[in-house]
C-alpha positions, 0 to 999 in steps of 0.5 A: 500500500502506498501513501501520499503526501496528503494522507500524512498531513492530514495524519499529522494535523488529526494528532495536532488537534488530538494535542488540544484536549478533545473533552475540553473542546466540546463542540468547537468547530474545527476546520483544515486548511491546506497552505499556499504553498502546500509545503507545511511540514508540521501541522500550523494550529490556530485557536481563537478565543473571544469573550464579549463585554458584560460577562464575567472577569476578574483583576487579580491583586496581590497576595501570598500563594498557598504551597504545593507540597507535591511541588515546592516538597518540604522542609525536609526535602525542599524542591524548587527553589530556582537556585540552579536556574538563577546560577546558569543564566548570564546577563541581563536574564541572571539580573532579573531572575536574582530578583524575581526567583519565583519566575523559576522557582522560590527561595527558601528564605521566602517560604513559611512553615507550620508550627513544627516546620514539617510542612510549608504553607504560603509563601513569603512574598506577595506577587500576582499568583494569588487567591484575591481578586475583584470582579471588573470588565473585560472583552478578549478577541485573540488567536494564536497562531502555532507555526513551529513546535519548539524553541529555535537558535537566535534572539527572542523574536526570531520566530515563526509564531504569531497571534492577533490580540484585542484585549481591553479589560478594567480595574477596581478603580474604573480605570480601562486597559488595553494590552496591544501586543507588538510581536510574539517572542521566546523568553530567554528564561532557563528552563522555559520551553515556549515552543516558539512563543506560541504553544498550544495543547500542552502543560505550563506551570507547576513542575514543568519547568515552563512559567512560574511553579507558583501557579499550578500545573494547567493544560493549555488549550493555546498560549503565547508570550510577547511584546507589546503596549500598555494603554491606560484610559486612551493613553500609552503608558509603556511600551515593550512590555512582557505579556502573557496570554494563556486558555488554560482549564480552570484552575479556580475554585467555585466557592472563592475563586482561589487558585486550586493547588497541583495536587486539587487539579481536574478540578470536577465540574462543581468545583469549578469557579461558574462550573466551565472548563476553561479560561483565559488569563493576562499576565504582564510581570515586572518585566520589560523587554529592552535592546540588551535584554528583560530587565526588572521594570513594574507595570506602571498601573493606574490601580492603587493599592491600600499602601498607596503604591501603584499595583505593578503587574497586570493578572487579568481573567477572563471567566466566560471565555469561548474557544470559537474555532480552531484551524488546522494548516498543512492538511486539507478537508472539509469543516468538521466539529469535535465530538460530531460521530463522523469527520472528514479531512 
């Protein structure tokens, strides 16, 4: 028997999409597409995912994280510290992570224990991976566009993913935002694999090595890290800003929309926070990019926090989320739906 080209494109973009969590996908319309120059070697995956105005979303404040121990261990047998992965980067990337450790893992002398230190319960600093949140506006129309499966040679923007963003959203006080991503990079972080900037249908977070351990290792439908502005009440306030996009399950819990630990995930239907599968998440860290690399910069909010300090991250979420299609490019067929009792392509 033989085979054409055709039949392992085709072959190569059902996995692609198998990759994307079928269940999680419910009746998301799927459609494959051949390329122009019919010459894509791996399947390319666009996912794009919307959220009207007026529906649920959240600004995250800051706070203290609960610890997982199946993550951050104990203090017997502490993990993740992100002592190796500060000590192997140079440059402008060492002075960054010197100061923000919880990008790659958390110090010791930044986690607190039980009475008889047997345990560790929270940790030590207050950052954007936390448990409070005000409820507030916002309205998302993003694709990512998945072109190349890992991390290549050369500078952060030297990629062949993309993504399309429309992202305005508000805080607490009634100030408006919009995030106006510029182009997609991959972050220089040890040990973070990006997949060249844009991932889709993989784990981040966690024990992955990939995104700060202080969120839990998730599933993600589609994820991207970039460059871009920051707009404020019509204004541009910064630009060359990291931000990070992710459609991740729903890591936050029905009754009081605390971040679940590793150890909590799936969380069941009930447990979820309005019961949905999933969501879609900003962060923009104290990070900008620059000519010479990431360097330590807050996110010149308009938010003030009860200390009279300007809240210097972005953690937006957006909770009724709607994975509208995903399109697969390098195999041709026709439009079918994920669950349908019979596909075609």
């Amino acid at each position: 028997m033989t085979h054409d080209r055709r039949e392992f494109l085709q072959l190569g973009a059902l996995a692609g999409v198998g990759a994307l969590g079928v269940d999680g996908l419910g009746d998301v319309p799927i459609r494959f597409e051949q390329d122009a120059d019919g010459e894509t070697g791996w399947p390319g995956i666009d996912v794009r995912v919307t959220q009207a105005p007026g529906n649920t979303a959240h600004w995250v404040l800051p706070g203290r994280r609960a610890l997982s121990e199946y993550v951050f261990g104990t203090p017997d047998n502490p993990r993740m510290t992100g002592r190796h992965w500060v000590d192997v980067a140079e440059g402008p990337v060492k002075a960054v992570l010197e100061e923000q450790t919880f990008q790659v893992g958390l110090p010791l002398e930044q986690r607190r224990t039980n009475e008889d230190e047997s345990a560790y319960t929270i940790a030590d600093v207050l950052t954007g991976y936390s448990d409070s949140a005000e409820p507030t506006e916002g309205e998302l129309d993003l694709t990512y566009s998945d072109r190349q499966p890992w991390d290549t040679p050369g500078g952060p923007g030297d990629t062949r993913d993309t993504a399309a963003v429309t992202a305005r959203f508000g805080d607490p006080a009634g100030n408006e935002y919009e995030a106006v991503l510029d182009h997609v990079i991959k972050p220089p972080f040890p040990p973070w694999e990006t997949g060249g900037g844009v991932v889709t249908g993989t784990w981040l977070h966690g024990i992955t090595g990939t995104g700060t351990p202080l969120m839990p290792r998730m599933f993600n439908y589609a994820a991207l890290w970039g460059l871009g502005a920051l707009r404020i009440n019509g204004e541009v306030v910064d630009e060359g800003r990291v931000m990070h996009f992710m459609t991740s399950e729903n890591v936050r819990k029905a009754d009081s929309y605390a971040l679940a630990l590793d150890e909590e995930l799936p969380l069941a239907e009930d447990e979820r926070y309005l019961g949905r599968p999933h969501h879609t998440h900003l962060f923009m860290p104290p990070i900008k990019g620059t000519p010479e690399g990431p360097q330590t910069s807050p996110v010149p909010t308009a938010f003030e926090l009860p200390s009279g300090e300007t809240q210097p991250f972005v953690h937006f979420m957006w909770d009724q989320d709607t994975i509208e299609e995903v399109v697969v490019r390098g195999a041709d067929g026709d439009e079918t739906t994920v669950g349908a009792e019979t596909t075609t392509g």
